[in-house]
N, C-alpha and C positions, 0 to 999 in steps of 0.2 A: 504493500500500500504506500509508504512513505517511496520510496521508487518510482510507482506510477505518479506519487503528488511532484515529487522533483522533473519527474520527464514533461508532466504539465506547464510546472513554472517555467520550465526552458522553451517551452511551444512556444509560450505566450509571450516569454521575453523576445523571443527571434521573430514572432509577429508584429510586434510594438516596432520593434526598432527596423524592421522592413516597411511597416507605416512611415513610420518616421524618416528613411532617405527617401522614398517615393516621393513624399509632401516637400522635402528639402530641395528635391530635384526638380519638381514641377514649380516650386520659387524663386530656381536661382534660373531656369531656362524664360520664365517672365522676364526676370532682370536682363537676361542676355539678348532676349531679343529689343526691347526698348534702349539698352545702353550700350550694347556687344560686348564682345565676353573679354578683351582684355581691360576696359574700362569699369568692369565689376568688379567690385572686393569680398571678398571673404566676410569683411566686417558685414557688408552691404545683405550678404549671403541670412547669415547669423539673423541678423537683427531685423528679417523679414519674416523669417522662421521662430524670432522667437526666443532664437540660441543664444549663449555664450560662444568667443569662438574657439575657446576651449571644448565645449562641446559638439561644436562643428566638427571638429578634427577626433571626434570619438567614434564619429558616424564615417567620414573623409578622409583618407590623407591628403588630400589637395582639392584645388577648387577642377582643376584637369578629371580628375577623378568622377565627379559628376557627370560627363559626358560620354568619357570612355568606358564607364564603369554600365553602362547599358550595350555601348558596343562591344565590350567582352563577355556579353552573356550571348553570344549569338554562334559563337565559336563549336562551344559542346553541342550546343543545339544542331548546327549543322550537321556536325558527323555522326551525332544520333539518327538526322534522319535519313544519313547517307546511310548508313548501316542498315537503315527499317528498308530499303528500297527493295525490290526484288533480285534474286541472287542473276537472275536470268538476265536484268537489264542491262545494257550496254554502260560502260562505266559515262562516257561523255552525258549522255541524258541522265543516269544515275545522278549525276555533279549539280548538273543541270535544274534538276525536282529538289535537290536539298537545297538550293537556293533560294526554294519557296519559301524557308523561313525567313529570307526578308522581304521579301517583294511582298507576300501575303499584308504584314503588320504596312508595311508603307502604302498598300493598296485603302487599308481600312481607315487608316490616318495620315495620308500623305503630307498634309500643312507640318505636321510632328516632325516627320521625319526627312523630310526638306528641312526644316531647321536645323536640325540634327545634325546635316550631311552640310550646310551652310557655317554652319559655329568650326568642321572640323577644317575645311576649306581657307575662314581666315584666320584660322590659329597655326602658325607654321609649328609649334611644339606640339600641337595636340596631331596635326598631319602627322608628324616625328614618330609619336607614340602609339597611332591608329594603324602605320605601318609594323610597326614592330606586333602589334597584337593582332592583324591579318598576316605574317609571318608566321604566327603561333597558330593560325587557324588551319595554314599549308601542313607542316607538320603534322596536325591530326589528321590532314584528309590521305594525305600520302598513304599510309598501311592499308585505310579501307581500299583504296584504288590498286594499291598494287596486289591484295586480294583477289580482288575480281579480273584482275588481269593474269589469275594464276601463279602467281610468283611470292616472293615473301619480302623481310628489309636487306635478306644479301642476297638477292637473286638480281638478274637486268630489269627484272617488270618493275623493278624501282625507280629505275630512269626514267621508265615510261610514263611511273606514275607521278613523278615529279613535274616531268612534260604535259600532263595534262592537268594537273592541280594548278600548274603554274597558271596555265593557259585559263583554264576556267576564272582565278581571279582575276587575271586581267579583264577578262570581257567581263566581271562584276561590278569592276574598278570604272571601264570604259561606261556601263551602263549608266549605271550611279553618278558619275559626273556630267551625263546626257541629261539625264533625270535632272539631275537637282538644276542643273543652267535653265532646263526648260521652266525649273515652277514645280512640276509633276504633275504637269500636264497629260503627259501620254504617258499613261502606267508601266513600272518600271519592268514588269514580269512580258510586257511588249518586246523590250528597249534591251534587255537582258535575252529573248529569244531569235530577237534581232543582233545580236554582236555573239552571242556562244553559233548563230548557223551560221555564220563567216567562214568557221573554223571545219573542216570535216574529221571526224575522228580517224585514227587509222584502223585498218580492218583488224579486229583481235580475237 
């Protein structure tokens, strides 16, 4: 019983304070879009929220953190649902449908996630840091790919698979800056099957 009441309090503390960056996040991206993001402060962050900004940074390690901290949730997501795809599917269209996890959310809220993709555009460190965490996203896709391509991490279908994880980001990257220059206007899951059929897979 005392077990089950501890594993409660911990729900409940890990719900609180998931409320709690949600609300932080959706106040400091107001601020960003009325003042842009490097002329926002932390204080400005805090004190709209309510915070000290010592409590800021309980929830944050930095004000960067706010933006990128939703685009590294996108990461696992992917390769889970590269993984869910069918074993039969061709890898290039496998890449292809796990990409739904972002074009789907940008479909439902694109003003959101134009912004989004707008704050990381004029922040040259937070581009810096966006890179570095779609590098982290390569890496996971890599093993699923060279799976399906029959091979393993020391076999050639690693090559292959790096060649085509590369490739698929770029045409994510090219979409995405289509996208967001237009507005999002024409939906990106368009503009994304528009730039990956550029590419023909090779026969495998």
């Amino acid at each position: 019983m005392a077990e089950t009441s501890r594993t409660a309090r911990s729900t409940l503390r890990e719900r609180t304070r998931a409320a709690m960056r949600e609300e932080v996040i959706e106040i400091a991206f107001q601020l960003f879009a009325e003042q842009g993001f490097d002329k926002t402060t932390v204080e400005q962050i805090a004190t709209e929220a309510g915070l000290s900004r010592t409590t800021f940074f309980r929830y944050f390690g930095s004000k960067e953190e706010l933006i990128l901290g939703k685009m590294s949730e996108f990461g696992p997501r992917i390769v889970a649902a590269l993984a869910a795809r069918p074993a039969d599917e061709r890898p290039w269209e496998a890449l292809r449908r796990s990409f739904d996890v972002i074009t789907e959310p940008a479909a439902d809220d694109p003003r959101s996630f134009v912004n989004l993709m707008r704050l990381l555009n004029d922040a040259c460190a937070l581009m810096t840091r966006q890179w570095e965490k779609t590098q982290g996203w390569h890496s996971l896709l890599v093993p699923e790919i060279a799976h399906r391509l029959g091979g393993d991490s020391e076999s050639p279908g690693e090559l292959r698979a790096h060649a085509l994880v590369g490739s698929a980001m770029s045409c994510l990257d090219a979409a995405t800056d289509a996208w967001t220059t237009g507005g999002g206007a024409t939906p990106l899951s368009e503009l994304l099957d528009e730039a990956m059929g550029v590419l023909v897979e090779p026969a495998v």
